[in-house]
Backbone as a printed PyTorch tensor [residue, N CA C, xyz], in Angstrom:
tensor([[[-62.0350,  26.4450,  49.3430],
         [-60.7350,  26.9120,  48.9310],
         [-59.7040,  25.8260,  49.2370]],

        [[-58.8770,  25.3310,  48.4150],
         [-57.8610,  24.6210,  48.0990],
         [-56.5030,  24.7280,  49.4150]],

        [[-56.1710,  25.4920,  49.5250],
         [-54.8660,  25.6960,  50.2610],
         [-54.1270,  25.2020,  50.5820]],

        [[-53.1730,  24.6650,  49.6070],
         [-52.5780,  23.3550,  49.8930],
         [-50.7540,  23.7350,  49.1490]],

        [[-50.3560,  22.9460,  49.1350],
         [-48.4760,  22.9710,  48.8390],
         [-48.6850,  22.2440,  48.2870]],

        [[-48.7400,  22.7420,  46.7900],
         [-48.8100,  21.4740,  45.7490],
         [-47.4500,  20.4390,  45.5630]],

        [[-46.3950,  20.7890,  45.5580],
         [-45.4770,  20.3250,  45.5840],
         [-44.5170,  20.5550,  46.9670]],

        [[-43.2400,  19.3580,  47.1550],
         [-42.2780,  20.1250,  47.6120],
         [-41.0320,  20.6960,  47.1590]],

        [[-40.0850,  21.7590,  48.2090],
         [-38.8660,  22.4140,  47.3710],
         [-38.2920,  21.7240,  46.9780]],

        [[-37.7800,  20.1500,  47.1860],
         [-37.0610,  19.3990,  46.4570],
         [-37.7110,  18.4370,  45.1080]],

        [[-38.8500,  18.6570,  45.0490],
         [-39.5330,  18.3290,  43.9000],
         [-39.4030,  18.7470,  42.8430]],

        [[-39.9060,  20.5300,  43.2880],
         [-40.0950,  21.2240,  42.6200],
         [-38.6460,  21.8620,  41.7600]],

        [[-37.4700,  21.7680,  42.3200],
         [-35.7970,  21.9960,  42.5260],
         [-35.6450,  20.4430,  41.1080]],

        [[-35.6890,  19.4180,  41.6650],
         [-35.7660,  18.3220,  40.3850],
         [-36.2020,  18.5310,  39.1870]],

        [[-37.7110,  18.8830,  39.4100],
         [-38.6720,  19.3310,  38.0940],
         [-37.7300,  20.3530,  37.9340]],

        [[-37.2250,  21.8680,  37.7120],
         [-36.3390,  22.9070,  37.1590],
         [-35.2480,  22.1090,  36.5950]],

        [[-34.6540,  20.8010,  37.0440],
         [-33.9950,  20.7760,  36.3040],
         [-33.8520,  19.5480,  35.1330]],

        [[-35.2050,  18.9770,  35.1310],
         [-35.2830,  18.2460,  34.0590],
         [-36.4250,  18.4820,  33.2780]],

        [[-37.0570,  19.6710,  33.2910],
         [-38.6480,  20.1040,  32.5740],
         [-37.8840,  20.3160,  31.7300]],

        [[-38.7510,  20.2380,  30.0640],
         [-38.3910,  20.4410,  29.0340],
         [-39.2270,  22.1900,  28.4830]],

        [[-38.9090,  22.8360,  27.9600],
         [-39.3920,  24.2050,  27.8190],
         [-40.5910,  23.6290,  27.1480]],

        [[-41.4650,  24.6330,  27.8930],
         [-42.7910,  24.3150,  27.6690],
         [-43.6670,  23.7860,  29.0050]],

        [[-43.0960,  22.6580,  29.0480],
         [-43.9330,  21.8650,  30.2080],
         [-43.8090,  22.5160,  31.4760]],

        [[-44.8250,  22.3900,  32.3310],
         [-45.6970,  23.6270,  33.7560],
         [-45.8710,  22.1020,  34.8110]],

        [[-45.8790,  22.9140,  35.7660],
         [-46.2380,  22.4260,  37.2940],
         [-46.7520,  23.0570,  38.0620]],

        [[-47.6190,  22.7510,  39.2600],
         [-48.2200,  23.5810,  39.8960],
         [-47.6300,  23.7420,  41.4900]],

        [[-47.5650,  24.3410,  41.4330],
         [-46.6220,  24.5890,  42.5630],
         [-47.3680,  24.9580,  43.9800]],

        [[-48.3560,  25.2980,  43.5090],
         [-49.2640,  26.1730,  44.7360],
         [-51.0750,  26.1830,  44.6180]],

        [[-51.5100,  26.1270,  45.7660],
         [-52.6860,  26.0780,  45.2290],
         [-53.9840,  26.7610,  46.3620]],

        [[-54.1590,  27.8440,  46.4500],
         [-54.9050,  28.7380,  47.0650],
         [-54.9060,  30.5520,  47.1500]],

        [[-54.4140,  31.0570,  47.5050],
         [-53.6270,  32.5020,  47.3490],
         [-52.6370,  32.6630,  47.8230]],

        [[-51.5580,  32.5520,  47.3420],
         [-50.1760,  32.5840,  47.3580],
         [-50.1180,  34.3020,  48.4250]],

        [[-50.0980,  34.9930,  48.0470],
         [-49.8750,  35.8200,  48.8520],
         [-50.1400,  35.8940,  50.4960]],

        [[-51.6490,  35.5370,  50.5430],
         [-52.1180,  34.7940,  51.8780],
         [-51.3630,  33.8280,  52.3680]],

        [[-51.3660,  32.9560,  51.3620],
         [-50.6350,  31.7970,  51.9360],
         [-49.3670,  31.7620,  52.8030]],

        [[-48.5170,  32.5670,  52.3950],
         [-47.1320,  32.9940,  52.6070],
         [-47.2910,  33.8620,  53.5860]],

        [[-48.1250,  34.5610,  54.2560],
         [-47.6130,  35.6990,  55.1110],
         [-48.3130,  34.3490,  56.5300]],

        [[-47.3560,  34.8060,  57.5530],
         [-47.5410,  34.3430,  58.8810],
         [-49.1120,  34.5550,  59.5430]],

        [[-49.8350,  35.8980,  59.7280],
         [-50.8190,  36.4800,  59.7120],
         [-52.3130,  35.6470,  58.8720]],

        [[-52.2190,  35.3940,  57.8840],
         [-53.0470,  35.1420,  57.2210],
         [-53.0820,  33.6350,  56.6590]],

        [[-51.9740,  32.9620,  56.9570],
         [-51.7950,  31.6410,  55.9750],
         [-52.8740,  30.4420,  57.0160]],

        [[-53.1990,  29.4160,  56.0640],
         [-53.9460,  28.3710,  56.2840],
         [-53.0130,  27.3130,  56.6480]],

        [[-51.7800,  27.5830,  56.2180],
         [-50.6610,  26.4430,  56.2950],
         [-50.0620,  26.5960,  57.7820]],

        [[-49.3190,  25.3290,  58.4120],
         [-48.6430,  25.3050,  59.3910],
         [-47.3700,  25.1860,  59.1420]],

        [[-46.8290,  26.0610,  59.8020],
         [-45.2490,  26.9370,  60.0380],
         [-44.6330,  25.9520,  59.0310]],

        [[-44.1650,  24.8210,  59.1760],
         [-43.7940,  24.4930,  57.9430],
         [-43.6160,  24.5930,  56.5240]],

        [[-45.1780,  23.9610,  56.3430],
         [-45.3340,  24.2300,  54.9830],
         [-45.5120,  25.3180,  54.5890]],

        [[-45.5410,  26.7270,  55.4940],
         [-45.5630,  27.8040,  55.3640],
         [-44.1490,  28.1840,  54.8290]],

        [[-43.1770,  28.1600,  55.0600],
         [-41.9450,  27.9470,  55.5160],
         [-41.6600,  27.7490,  53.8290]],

        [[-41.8240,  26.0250,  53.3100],
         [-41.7520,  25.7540,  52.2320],
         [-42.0480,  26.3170,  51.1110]],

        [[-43.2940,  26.9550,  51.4130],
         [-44.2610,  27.5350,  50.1170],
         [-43.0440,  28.5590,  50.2330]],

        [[-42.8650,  29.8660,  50.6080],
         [-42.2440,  30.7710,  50.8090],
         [-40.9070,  30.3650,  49.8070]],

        [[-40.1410,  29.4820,  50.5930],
         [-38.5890,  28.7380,  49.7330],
         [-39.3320,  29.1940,  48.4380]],

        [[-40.1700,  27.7940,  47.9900],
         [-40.3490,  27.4330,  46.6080],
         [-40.7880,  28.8250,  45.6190]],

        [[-41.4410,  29.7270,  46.7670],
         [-42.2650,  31.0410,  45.5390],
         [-40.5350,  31.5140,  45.7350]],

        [[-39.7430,  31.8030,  46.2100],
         [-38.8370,  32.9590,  46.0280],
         [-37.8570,  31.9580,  45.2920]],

        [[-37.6060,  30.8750,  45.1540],
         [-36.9100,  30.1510,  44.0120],
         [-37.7510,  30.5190,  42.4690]],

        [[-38.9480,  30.2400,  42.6620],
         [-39.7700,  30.5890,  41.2270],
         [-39.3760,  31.9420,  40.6980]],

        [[-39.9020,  32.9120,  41.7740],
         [-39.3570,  33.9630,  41.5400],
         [-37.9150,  34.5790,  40.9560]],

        [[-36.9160,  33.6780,  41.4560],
         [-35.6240,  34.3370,  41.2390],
         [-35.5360,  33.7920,  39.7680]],

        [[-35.9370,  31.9750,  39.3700],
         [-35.7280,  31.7020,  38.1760],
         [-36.0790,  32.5540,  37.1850]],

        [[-37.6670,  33.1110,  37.1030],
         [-38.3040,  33.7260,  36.5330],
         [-37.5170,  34.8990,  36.0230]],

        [[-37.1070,  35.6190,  36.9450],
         [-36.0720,  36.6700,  36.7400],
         [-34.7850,  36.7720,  36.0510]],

        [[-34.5430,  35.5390,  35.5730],
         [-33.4650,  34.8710,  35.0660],
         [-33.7680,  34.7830,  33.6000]],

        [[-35.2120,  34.1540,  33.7720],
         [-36.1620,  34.0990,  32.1560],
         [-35.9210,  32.5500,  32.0960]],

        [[-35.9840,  31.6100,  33.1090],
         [-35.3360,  30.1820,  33.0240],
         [-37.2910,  29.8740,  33.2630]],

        [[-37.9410,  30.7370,  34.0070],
         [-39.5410,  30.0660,  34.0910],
         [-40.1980,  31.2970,  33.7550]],

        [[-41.7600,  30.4260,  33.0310],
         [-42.5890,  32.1230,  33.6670],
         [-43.8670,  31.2120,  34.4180]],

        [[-44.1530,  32.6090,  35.1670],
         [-44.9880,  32.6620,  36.6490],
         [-46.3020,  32.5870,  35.8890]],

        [[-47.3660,  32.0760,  36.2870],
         [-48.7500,  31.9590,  35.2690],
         [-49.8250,  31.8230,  36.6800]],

        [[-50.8110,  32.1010,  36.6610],
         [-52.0810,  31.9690,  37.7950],
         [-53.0420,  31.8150,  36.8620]],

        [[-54.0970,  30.9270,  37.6390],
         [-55.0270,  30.5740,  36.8460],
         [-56.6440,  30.6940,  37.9990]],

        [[-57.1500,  31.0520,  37.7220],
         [-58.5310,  31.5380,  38.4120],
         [-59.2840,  30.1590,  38.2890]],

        [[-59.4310,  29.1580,  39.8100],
         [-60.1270,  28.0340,  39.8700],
         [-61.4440,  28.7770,  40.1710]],

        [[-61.4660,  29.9520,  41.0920],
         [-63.1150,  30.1100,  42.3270],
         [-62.3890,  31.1280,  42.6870]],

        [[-63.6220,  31.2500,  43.9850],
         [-63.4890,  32.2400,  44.5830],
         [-61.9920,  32.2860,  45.6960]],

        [[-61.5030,  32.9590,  45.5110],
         [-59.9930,  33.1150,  46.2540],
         [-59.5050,  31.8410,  46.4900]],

        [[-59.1220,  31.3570,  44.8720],
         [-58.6910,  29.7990,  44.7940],
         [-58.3010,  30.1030,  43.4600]],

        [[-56.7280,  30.0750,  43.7010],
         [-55.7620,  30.0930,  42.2010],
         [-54.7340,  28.9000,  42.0050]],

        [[-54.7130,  28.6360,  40.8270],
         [-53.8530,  27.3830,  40.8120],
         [-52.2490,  28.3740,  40.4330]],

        [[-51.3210,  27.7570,  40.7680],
         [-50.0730,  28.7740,  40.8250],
         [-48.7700,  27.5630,  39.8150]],

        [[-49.0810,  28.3430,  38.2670],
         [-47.7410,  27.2250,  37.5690],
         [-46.8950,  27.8880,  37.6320]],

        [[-45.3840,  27.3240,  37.1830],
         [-44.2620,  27.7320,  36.7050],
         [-44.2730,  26.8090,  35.4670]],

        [[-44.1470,  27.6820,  34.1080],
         [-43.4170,  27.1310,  32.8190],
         [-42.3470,  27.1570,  32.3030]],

        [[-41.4010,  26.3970,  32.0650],
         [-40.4340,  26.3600,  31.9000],
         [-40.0950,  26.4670,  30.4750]],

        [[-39.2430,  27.9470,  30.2870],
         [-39.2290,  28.9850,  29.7430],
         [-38.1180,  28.2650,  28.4190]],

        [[-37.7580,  28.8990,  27.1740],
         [-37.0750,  28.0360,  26.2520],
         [-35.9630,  28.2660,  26.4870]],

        [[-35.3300,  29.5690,  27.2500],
         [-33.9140,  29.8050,  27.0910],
         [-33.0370,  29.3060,  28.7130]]])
């Protein structure tokens, strides 16, 4: 299993604002949900920390309709985690 911070928040904050609609990034890469909780994550407090920022930025864009949220099934409890950047 992968578990890793594919990017960082200021990367990922750049990419939002120069992706062209259409084009994806991966933002995350293991089980995001796991990943993020204190209890269960593979990550150290940090990048724990980060992942968290970056999913609730994805999240809020998404909600906006500025990205959409996409998962992709690598294995066994191993998801690749894009954001696409949405046309409007």
């Amino acid at each position: 299993m992968a578990n890793r911070l594919a990017i960082r928040r200021a990367e990922f904050e750049a990419w939002v604002l120069t992706a062209r609609p259409g084009e994806s990034i991966e933002y995350h890469r293991g089980m995001l949900g796991a990943d993020r909780d204190k209890a269960t994550s593979r990550l150290d407090g940090d990048r724990r920390k980060e992942l968290n920022a970056i999913a609730r930025c994805a999240y809020d864009l998404a909600v906006l309709g500025k990205l959409t949220l996409v998962q992709r099934r690598m294995g066994r409890e191993d998801f690749s985690y894009l954001a696409i950047r949405a046309s409007g």
